[in-house]
C-alpha positions as CSV (number, residue, x, y, z in Angstrom):
1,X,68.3,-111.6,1.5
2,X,66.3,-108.6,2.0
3,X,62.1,-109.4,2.4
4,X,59.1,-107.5,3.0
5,X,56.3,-109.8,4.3
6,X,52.7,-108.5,3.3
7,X,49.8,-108.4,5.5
8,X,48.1,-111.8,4.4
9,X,50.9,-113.5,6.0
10,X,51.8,-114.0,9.4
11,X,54.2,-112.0,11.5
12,X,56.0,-115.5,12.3
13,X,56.8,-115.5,8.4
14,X,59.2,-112.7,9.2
15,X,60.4,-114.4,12.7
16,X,61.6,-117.4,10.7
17,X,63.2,-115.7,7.9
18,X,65.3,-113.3,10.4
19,X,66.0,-116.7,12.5
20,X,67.1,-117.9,9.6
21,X,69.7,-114.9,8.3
22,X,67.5,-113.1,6.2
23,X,66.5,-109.4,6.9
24,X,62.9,-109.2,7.3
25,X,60.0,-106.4,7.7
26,X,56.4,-106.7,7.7
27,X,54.2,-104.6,6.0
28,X,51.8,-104.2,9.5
29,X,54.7,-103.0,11.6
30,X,55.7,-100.2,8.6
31,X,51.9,-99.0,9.1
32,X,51.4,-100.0,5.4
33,X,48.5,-102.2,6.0
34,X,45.3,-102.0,3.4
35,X,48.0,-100.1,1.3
36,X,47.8,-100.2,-2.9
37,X,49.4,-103.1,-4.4
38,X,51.3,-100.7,-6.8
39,X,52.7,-98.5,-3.0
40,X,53.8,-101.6,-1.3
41,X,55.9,-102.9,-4.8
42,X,57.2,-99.4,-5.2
43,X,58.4,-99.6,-1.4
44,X,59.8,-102.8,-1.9
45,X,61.5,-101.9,-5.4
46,X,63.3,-98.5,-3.5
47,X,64.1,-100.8,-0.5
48,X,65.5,-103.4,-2.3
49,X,63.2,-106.3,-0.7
50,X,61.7,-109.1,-2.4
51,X,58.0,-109.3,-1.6
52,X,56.6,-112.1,0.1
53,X,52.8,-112.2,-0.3
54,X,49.7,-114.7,-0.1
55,X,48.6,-111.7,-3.0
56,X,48.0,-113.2,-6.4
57,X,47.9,-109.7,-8.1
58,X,51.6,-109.8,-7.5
59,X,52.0,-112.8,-9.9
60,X,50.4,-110.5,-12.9
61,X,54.4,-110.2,-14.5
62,X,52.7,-107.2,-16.8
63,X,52.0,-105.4,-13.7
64,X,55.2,-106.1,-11.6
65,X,57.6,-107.4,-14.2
66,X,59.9,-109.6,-12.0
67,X,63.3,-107.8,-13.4
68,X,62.4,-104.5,-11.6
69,X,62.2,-106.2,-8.7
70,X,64.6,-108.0,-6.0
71,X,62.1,-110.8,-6.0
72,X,58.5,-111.5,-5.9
73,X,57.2,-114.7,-3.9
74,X,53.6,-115.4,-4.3
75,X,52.3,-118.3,-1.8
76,X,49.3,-120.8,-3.2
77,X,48.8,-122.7,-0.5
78,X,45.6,-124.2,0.0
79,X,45.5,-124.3,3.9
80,X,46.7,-121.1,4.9
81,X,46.6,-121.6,8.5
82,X,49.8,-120.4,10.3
83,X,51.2,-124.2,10.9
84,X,50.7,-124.8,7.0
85,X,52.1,-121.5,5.9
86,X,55.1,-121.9,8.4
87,X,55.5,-125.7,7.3
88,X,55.6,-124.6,3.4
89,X,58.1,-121.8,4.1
90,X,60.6,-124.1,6.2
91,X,60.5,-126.4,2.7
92,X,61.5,-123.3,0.9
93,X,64.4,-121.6,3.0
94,X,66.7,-124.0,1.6
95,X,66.0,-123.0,-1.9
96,X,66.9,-119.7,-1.0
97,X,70.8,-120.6,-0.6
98,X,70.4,-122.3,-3.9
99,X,68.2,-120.1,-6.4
100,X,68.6,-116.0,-7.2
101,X,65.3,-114.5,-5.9
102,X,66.1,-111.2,-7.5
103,X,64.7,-110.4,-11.0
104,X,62.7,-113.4,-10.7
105,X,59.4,-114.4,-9.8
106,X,58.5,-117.4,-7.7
107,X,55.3,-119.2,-6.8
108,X,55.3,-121.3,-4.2
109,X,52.5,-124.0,-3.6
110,X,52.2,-126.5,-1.5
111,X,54.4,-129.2,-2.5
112,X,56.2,-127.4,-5.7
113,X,58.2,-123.9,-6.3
114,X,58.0,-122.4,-10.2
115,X,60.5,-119.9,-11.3
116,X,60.1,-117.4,-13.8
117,X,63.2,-115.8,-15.1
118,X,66.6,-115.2,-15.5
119,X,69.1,-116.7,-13.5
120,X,72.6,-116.2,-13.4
121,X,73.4,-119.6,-11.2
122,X,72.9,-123.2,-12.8
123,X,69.6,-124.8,-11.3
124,X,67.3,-127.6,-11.1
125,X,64.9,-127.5,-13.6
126,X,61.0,-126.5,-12.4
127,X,57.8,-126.9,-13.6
128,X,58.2,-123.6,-15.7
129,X,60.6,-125.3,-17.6
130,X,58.9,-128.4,-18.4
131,X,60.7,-130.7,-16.2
């Protein structure tokens, strides 16, 4: 999977996403920083990269309708110290070789993940989905 980690995460976000098989950029090494949400999504949607981002804005799905996109992942943690964030995202990476990412948006707390749209695979059923 192809990501773009936004500036309100840390760099190591990207580290253990390419450690773990995934392509990864960050939006301080593409000089992006401070850049309009509506820029970075449009970079993302022409790249073909999910977002990864701590940014709420991103979880608006009238703004940035998750279909356009090859994935949005919003993080709500409420400690988002690098250990933390790092912890939460090792709990995730294995939902990654389960669940589609693209077209859909996820939000990812600190002990649950919701999905919101479409899939194309069969799934566990999430919070979204009134399990």
């Amino acid at each position: 999977m192809r990501f773009k980690i936004d500036e309100n995460l840390h760099d190591d976000v990207a580290t253990l996403l390419v450690d773990h098989g995934h392509d990864a950029e960050t939006v301080r090494a593409e000089g992006l920083r401070g850049c309009e949400d509506p820029i970075l999504a449009g970079r993302c949607r022409a790249e073909n990269r999910a977002i990864l981002t701590a940014d709420l804005d991103f979880a608006d799905v009238r703004a940035f309708p998750p279909a356009d996109y090859a994935g949005i992942l919003v993080l709500r943690v409420s400690n988002q110290s690098r250990r933390h964030v790092m912890n939460v995202m090792l709990r995730v990476l294995e939902l990654f070789e389960r669940e589609t990412i693209a077209g859909r948006l996820w939000i990812i707390s600190d002990g649950d993940v919701r999905i919101r749209g479409e899939s194309t695979s069969a799934r566990p059923k999430h919070e979204d989905e009134g399990a």
